[in-house]
C-alpha positions in Angstrom: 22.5 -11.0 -85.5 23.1 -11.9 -89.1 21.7 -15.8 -89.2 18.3 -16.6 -88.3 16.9 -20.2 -88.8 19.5 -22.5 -89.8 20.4 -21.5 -93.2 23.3 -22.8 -93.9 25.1 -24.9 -96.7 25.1 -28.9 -94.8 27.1 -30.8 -96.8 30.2 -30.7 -98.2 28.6 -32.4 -101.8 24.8 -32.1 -101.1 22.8 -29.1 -100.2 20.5 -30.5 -97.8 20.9 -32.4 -94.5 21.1 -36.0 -94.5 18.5 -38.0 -92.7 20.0 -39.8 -89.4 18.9 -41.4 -86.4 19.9 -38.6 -83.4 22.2 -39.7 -80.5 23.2 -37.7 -77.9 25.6 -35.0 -78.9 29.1 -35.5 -77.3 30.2 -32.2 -75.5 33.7 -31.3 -75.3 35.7 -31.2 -72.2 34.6 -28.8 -69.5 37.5 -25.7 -69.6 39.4 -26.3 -65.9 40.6 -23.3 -64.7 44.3 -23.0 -64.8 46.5 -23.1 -61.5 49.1 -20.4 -60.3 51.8 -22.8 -60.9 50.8 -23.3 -64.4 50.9 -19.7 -65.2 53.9 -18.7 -63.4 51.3 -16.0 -61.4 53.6 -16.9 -58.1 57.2 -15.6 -59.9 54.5 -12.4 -61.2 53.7 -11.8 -58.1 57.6 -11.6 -56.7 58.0 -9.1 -59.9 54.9 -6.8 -58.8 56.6 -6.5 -54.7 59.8 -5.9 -56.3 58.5 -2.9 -58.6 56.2 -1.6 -56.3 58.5 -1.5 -53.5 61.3 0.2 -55.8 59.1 3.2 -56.4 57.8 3.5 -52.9 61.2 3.9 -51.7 62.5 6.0 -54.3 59.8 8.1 -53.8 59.7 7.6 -49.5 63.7 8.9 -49.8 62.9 12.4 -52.0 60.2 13.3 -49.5 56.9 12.0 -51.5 53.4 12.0 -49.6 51.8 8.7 -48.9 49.1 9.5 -51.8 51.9 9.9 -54.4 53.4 6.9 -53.1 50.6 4.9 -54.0 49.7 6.4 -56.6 53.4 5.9 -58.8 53.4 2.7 -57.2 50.3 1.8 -58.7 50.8 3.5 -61.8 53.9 1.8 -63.0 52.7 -1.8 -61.5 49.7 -1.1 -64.1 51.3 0.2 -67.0 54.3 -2.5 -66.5 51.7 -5.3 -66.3 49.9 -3.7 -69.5 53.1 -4.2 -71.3 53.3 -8.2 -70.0 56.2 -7.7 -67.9 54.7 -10.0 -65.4 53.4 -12.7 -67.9 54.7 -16.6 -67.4 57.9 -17.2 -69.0 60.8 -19.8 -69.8 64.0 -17.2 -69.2 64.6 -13.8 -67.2 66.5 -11.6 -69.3 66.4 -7.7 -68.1 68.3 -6.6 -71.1 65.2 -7.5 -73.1 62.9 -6.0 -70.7 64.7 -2.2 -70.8 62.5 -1.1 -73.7 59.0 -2.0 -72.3 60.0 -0.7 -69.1 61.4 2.7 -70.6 58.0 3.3 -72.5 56.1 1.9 -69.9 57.2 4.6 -67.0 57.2 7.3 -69.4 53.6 7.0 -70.0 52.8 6.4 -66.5 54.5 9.0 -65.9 52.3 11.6 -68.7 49.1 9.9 -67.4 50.2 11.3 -63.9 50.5 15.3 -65.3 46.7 14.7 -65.2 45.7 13.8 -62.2 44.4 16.5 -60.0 47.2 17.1 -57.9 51.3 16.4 -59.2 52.2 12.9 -58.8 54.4 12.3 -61.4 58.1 12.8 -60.9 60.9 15.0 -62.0 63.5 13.8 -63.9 65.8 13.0 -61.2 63.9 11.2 -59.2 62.1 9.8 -62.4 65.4 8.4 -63.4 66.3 7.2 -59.4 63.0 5.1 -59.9 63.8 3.5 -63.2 67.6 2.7 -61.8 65.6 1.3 -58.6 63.2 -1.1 -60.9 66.2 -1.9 -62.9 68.1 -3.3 -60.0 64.9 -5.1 -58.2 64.6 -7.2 -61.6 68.1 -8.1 -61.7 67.8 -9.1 -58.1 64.3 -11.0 -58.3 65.7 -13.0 -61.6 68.6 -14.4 -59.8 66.1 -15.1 -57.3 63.6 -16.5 -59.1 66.3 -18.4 -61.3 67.6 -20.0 -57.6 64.6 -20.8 -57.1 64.0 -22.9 -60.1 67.0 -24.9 -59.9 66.2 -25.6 -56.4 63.2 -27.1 -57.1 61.7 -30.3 -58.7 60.4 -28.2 -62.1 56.8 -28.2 -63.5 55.9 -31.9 -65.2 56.0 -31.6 -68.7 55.4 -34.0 -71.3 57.4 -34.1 -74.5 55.2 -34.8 -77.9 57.2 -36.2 -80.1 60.3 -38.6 -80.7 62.9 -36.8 -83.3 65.8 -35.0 -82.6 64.1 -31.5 -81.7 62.2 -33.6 -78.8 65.1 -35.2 -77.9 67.4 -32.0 -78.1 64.7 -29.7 -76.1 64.3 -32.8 -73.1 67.6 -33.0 -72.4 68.2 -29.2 -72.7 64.9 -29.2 -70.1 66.7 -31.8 -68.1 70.5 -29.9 -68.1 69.2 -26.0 -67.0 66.5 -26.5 -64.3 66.1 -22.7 -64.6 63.6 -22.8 -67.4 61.6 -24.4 -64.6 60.1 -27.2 -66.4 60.8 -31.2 -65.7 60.0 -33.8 -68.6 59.1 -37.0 -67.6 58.6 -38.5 -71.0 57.3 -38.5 -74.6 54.1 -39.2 -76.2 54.8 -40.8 -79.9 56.0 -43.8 -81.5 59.3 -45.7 -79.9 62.5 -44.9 -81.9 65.0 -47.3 -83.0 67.7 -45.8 -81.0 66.8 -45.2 -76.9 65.7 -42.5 -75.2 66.3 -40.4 -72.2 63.3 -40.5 -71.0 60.5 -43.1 -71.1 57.6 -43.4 -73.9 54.2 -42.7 -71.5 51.8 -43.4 -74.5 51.5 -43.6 -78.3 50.9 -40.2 -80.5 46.9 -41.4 -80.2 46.7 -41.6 -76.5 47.6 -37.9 -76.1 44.8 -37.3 -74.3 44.8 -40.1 -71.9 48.4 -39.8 -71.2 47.7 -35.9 -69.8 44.5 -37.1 -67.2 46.9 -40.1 -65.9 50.0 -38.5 -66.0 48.6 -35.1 -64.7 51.3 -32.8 -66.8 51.4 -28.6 -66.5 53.3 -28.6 -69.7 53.2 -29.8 -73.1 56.3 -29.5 -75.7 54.9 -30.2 -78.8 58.3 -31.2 -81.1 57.2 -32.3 -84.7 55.2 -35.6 -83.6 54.5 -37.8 -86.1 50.5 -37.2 -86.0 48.3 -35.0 -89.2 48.1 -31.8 -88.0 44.0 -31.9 -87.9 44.2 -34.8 -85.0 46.9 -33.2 -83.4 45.0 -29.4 -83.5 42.2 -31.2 -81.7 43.6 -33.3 -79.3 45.9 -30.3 -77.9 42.9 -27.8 -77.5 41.0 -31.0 -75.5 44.3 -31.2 -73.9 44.3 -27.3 -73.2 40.9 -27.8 -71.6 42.6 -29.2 -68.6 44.5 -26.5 -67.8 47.4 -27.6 -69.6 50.3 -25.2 -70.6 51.1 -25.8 -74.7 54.5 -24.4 -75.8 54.9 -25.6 -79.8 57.8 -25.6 -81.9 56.8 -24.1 -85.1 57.7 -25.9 -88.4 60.7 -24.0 -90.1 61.6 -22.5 -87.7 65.2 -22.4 -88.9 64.2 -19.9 -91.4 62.4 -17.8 -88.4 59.3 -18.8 -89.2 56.6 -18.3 -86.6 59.3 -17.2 -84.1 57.6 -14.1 -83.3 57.1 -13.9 -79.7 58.5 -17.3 -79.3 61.0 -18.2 -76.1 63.7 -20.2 -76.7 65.5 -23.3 -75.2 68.8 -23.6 -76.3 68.1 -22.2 -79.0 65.3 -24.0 -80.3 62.0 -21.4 -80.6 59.1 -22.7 -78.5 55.9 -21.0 -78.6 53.2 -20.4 -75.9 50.0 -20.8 -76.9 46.9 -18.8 -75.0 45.1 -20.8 -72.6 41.0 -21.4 -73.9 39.4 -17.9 -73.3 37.1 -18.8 -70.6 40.3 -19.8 -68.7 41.7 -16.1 -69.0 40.7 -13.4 -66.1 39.4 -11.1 -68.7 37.0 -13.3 -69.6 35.1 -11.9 -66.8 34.9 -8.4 -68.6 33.3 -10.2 -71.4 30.6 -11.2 -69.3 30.2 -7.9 -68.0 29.9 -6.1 -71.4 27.4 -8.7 -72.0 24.9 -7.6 -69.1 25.8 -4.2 -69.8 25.1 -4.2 -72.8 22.2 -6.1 -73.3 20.6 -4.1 -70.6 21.1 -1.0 -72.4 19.8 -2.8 -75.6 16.7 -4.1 -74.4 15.4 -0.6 -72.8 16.8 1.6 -75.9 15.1 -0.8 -78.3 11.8 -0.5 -76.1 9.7 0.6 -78.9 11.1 -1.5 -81.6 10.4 -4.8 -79.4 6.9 -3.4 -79.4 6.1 -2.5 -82.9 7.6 -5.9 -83.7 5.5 -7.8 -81.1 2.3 -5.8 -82.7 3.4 -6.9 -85.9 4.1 -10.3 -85.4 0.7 -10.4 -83.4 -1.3 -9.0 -86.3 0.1 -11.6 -89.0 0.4 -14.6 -86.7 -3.2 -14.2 -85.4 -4.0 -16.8 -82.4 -0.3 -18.2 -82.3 2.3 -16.6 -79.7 4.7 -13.4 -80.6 7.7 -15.3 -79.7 9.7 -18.3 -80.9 11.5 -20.6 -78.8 13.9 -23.3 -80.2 16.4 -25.9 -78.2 19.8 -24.9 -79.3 23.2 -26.3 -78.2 26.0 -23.9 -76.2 28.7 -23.7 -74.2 30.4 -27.7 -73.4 27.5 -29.2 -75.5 24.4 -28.0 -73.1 21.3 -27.4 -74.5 19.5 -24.3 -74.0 15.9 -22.2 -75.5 16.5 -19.6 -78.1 14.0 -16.6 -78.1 13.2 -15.2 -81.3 10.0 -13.0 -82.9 7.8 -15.9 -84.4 8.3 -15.2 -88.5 6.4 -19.0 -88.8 4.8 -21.3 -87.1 6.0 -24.8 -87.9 3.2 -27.7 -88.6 4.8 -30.2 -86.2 8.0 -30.2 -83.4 9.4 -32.7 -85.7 9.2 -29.6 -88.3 10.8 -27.7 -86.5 13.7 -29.5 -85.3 15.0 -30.8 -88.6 13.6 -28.4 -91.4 16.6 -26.5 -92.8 15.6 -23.6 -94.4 12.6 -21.4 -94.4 13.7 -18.5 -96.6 11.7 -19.8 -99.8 8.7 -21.2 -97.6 5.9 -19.8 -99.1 4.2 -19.7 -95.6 6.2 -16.8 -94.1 4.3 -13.6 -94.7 5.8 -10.1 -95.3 6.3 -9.1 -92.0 8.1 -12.7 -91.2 10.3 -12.1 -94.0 11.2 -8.5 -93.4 12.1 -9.5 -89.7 14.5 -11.9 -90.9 15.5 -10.1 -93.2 17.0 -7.3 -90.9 17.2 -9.4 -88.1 15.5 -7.9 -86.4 13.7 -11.3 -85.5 17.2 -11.9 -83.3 16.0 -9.2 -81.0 14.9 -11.1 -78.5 17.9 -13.5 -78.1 19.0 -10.2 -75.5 17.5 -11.9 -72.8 19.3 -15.0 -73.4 22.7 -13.1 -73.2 21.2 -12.0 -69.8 20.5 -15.2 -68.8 23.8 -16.2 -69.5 23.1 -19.2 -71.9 24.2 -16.6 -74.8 26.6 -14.1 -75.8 26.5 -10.8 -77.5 29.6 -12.3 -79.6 30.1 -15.6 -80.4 29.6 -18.9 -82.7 26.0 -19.1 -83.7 24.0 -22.0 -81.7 22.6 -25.0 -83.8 19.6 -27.7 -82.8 20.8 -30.7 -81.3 19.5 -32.5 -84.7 22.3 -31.0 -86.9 25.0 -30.7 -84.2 24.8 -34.3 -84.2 25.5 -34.6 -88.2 28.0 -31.9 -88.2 30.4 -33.2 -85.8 30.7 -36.4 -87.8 31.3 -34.2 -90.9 33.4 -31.3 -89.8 36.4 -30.8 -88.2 36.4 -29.0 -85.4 33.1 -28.4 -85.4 32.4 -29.3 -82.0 35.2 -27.3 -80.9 33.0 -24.1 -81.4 31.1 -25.3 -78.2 34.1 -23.7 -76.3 32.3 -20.8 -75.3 28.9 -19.4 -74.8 27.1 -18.9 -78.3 26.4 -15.7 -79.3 23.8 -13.2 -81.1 26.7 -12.5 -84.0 29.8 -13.7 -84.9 33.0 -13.7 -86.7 31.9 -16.0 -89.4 28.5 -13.5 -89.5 30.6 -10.6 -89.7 32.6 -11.9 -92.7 30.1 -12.6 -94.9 29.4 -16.6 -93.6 25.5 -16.6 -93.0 23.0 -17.3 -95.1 23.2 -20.4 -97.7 26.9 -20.6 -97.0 29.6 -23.4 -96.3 29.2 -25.1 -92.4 33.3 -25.7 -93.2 34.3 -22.4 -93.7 32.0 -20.8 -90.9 33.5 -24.2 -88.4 36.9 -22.5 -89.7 35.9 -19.2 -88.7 34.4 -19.3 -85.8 37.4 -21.6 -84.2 39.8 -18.5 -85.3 37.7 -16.1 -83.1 38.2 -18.5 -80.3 41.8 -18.9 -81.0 42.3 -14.9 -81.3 40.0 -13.8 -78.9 40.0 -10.6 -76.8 38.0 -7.9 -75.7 39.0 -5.5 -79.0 37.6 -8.3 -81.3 34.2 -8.4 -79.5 33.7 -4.8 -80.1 35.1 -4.5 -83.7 32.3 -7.9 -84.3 29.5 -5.3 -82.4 30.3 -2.7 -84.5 30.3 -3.9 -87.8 27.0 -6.0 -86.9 25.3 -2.7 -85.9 26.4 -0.6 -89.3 25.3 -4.2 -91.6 22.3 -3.7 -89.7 21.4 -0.2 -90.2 23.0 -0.4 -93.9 20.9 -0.2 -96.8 23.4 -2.9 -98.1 23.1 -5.5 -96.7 26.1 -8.0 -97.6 
């Protein structure tokens, strides 16, 4: 809620847009959603049965009702699955699982002191279920770990031609039980021969993942600047492609947090696009939610601001509407309280700023001023062309110079746009730099989750009703 026209710093030397002749703006690549055998969800799914089933017999053998059964059983499947027991993974280790599964039963089983009627376990049986668990994951890892030898692997494709590629294909190729297959690297041809063969130069990333059709990438230290190679992975991602990366230094445990390793070499996983995540479904919900709420509870505010707008705009209309660009490149209408009324389309579509126009009137500039001229945007959010949080949307006219100035800019077309922002939040709107707020708003992608969205609300609502206004 924090930008309203497009008042933004355009150039990197200049402080004003430079004239072009528009083109079509080139949208990235639609988000695929990403198969089961990507994700590992089958070998989760083995892990769920094999939980479940070890505290309905634990609890079956001490005499437990058919309620408590399902209840512990479903209890410790969620609070195990909270604590990403089940997530996709390179190895099966239960020695490094004991922890997360000693905290997660021990809250499942406080949570169950309040239910209305005594679920949760005493401590024998509490520790007979735990013993159970134990044992079903030692059992389902040398099954799943059969498995994956037995099996042709998930395709991968190697990027990059030193010795950590080399080292991690053939370590891929040797131990089937990670459950990944290379079939060949993506870089320039080394002087000494490979293992596998060369599928496409560094440059032909992209192309080598549609032909080749890959559910893995190993991304070992290819010889390609880290600003091509950030973007061509997240168009690669956009596929539905896993990305495991090798971070740099990793000798000195850099960036190892988290990280798997292959023989001994840390790999990590990097989170599929948001809208590829199941959650991303409970952003969607918050939105109509919360938008709903918003537009009756600000009833009366939509009013005054109509009256308002009415009295100093005379015969022209309340609201605004502008052609933005969203989600994938697709256009869409903004809604906004009218704070001027441009002399031509033309106007309209390529004037940059309209803060020091002296033909906005007090009421325009108070409503964008507290943003209150943003208001309206709620019924794009229910429309689903917006978001309540998300990178602010631009006209087609500057979309089309920014991508040719900015890296990554396009890449904030990932998901839906939205009323506020991450760049908004930190201070970005306003007469500030396009690079910093493309920087920005590609980290709140990146890091996304359900927790940022409502820390972004939050602090937009107390900016809002703040006397200080950063």
């Amino acid at each position: 809620m924090f930008q309203t026209a497009s008042s933004i710093r355009p150039g990197r030397t200049s402080g004003r847009p430079a004239e072009l002749t528009a083109r079509p703006v080139a949208p990235p690549v639609p988000a695929r959603p990403v198969r089961a055998t990507r994700t590992g969800l089958g070998e989760g799914t083995v892990l769920v049965v094999l939980d479940a089933a070890a505290v309905a017999g634990v609890s079956a053998a001490t005499g437990a009702g058919w309620a408590t059964i399902l209840v512990r059983s479903a209890a410790v499947v969620l609070t195990l699955a909270v604590a990403r027991l089940y997530r996709a993974r390179l190895q099966f280790a239960v020695l490094d699982d004991l922890p997360r599964m000693v905290l997660s039963l021990a809250i499942a089983t406080v949570a169950g002191f309040w239910l209305p009627w005594p679920v949760s376990p005493p401590p024998d049986v509490l520790a007979a279920i735990f013993a159970a668990a134990v044992a079903g994951r030692v059992a389902g890892y040398r099954l799943l770990r059969r498995h994956r030898r037995r099996s042709p692997g998930r395709a991968a494709i190697v990027v990059g031609c030193g010795e950590v590629a080399v080292r991690l294909a053939d370590a891929l190729r040797e131990d089937r039980s990670y459950g990944i297959a290379p079939v060949g690297f993506v870089g320039p041809r080394p002087l000494t021969p490979l293992s596998l063969p060369i599928l496409a130069p560094a440059a032909d990333l992209e192309r080598a993942v549609r032909k080749y059709k890959p559910l893995h990438l190993i991304v070992a230290y290819p010889a390609t600047p880290d600003a091509d190679l950030v973007a061509a992975l997240r168009r690669c991602r956009r596929h539905g492609v896993t990305v495991h990366v090798v971070p740099r230094l990793f000798e000195l445990a850099v960036g190892c947090g988290g990280a798997e390793l292959i023989r001994g070499i840390p790999v990590a996983r990097l989170r599929p696009e948001p809208v590829q995540m199941r959650r991303w479904a409970v952003k969607r919900l918050i939105d109509i939610c919360g938008a709903a709420i918003a537009l009756v509870l600000l009833a009366p505010v939509f009013l005054l601001c109509a009256l308002a707008v009415k009295t100093e705009s005379g015969r022209h209309g309340v609201l605004f509407r502008q052609q933005r660009i969203g989600r994938d490149g697709h256009p869409f209408t903004i809604v906004k309280f009218r704070s001027l009324t441009p002399s031509t389309d033309l106007e309209s579509q390529v004037k940059w700023n309209i803060n020091t126009d002296a033909r906005v009137g007090p009421v325009g500039r108070f409503l964008r001023f507290s943003s209150l001229d943003e208001l309206p945007q709620l019924v794009n959010v229910l429309r689903g062309s917006m978001s309540l949080v998300g990178p602010r949307p631009e006209r087609p006219y500057f979309v089309e110079q920014f991508q040719r100035t900015y890296a990554g800019y396009l890449d904030r077309h990932r998901v839906p746009a939205g009323i506020t922002g991450w760049a908004q939040i930190n201070g970005l709107r306003g007469d500030t730099s396009i690079e910093e707020r493309v920087r920005f708003d590609n980290h709140y992608i990146e890091h996304w989750s359900i927790g940022m969205d409502l820390k972004i609300i939050l602090r937009t609502v107390g900016a809002m009703i703040s006397i200080h206004r950063v």
